[in-house]
N, C-alpha and C positions, 0 to 999 in steps of 0.2 A: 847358254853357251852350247849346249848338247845340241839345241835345233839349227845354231849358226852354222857347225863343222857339215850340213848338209848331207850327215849319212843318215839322220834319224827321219822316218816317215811320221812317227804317228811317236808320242810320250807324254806318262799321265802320271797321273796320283789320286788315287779317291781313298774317300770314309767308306767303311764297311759297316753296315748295320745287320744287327741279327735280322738271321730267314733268306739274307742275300746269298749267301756260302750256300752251293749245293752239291758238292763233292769236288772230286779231282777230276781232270781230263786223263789222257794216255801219255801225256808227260807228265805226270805227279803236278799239275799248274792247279790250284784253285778254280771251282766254275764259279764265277759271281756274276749276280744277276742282277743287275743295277736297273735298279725298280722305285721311284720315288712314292710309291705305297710302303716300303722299307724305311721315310726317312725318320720316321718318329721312334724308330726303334733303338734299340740298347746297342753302341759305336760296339765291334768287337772284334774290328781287326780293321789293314790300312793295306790298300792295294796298287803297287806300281807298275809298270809297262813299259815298253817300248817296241816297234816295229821299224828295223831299219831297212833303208830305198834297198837294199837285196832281198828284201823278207824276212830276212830272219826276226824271229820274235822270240822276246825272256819277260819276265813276271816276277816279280816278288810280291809275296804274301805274308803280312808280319799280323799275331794277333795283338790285342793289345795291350796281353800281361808281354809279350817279345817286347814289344817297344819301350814297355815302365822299366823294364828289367832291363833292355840295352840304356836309356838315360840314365836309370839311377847309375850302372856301372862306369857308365865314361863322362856323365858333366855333374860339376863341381856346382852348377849353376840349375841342374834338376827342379829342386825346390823354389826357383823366380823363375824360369822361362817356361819349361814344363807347367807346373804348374797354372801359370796363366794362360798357355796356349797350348795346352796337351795335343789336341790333333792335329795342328800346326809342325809340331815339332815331329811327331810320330811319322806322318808323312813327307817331313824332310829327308826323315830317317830313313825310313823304307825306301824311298826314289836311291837316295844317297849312294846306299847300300848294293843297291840293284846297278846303280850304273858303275860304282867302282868296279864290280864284281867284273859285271858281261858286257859295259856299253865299251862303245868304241869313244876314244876319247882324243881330243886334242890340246894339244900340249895346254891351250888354257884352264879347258876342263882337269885335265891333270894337275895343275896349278892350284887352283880351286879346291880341290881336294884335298891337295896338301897341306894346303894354307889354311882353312877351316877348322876356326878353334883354334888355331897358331899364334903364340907371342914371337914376334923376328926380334931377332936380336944378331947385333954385330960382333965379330972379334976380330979385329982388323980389318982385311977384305973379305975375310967369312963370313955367308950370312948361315945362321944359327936360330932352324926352328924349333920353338922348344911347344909342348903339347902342357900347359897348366892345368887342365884340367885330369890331366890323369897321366903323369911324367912316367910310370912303368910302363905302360902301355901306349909309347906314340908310335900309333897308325892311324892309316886314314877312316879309322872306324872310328876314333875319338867321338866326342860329340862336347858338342855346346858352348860357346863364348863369343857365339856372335850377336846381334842384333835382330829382336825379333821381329823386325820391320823386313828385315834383310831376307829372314827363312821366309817368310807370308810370301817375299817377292820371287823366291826360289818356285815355292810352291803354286802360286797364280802363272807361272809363267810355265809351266810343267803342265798345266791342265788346257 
C-alpha cells in the first residue's frame, strides 16, 4: 500500500547479522553494511527504510532484544506467531513502526494500521475497534492477531 500512494521511492526491511552494524552516521541512523559474508552470523537487530520521490529519507533500527521486548509487551499471541517466525514478525515490527512514525500515509495505509490486530465490532451504526491483544494499550503499536501468511506478505512486498 506504502508503494501504491506513489510518494515512496525506495522501502525495505532486512535481517541484521552481527559485524553488519558499524556505527551511526550524522543523524544518529545505524551504518549497516549489508554484506552476504554476514549471513551465517548471529540475527542481532532488523533494519527499515524508506526514501520518498522528494528525498527525504527515515530508518529505523530495532535490536532484537527491542523486538522480543516490543512482542512480548503487545501480543497475546507472542508465544505461536513469534515464536514460529521470529524474524518475520520482527521485521513487520520495525517497518510498521517506522512508517507509522514518519511515512506518509494514505487513508488505506492509515486504515491498515488501525485495523491491525483489531477485533471490529458493531454497536448499532458504530463501528467499534477493540485491540484483544493488549485492551490498556490500544494503539497502533499493538502487535499481533493477524495471519502469519499475511505479515510474510507485508514483509516480501516491502523488500
Amino acid at each position: 500500500m506504502a508503494l501504491r500512494s506513489g510518494q515512496y521511492e525506495k522501502i525495505g526491511v532486512k535481517v541484521v547479522h552481527k559485524g553488519e552494524t558499524q556505527g551511526q552516521d550524522e543523524f544518529g541512523d545505524e551504518i549497516i553494511k549489508f554484506d552476504h559474508a554476514f549471513d551465517n552470523e548471529e540475527v542481532v537487530g532488523y533494519y527499515a527504510y524508506f526514501k520518498l520521490t522528494n528525498g527525504a529519507k527515515m530508518v529505523n533500527y530495532m535490536t532484537k532484544e527491542q523486538c522480543e521486548k516490543h512482542g512480548k509487551r503487545y501480543s497475546k499471541s507472542y508465544n505461536n506467531l513469534w515464536s514460529n517466525d521470529f524474524d518475520t514478525m520482527a521485521m513487520k515490527t520495525c517497518l510498521k513502526l517506522l512508517l507509522s512514525k514518519y511515512g506518509i500515509m494514505s487513508v488505506d495505509i492509515q486504515n491498515a494500521i488501525k485495523y491491525d490486530q483489531a477485533v471490529l465490532n458493531k454497536k448499532g451504526d458504530e463501528e467499534i475497534v477493540e485491540y484483544v491483544d493488549n485492551p490498556e494499550k490500544a494503539d497502533s503499536e499493538g502487535e499481533v492477531n493477524s495471519d502469519l501468511e499475511e505479515v510474510k506478505d507485508l514483509v516480501d512486498s516491502a523488500n
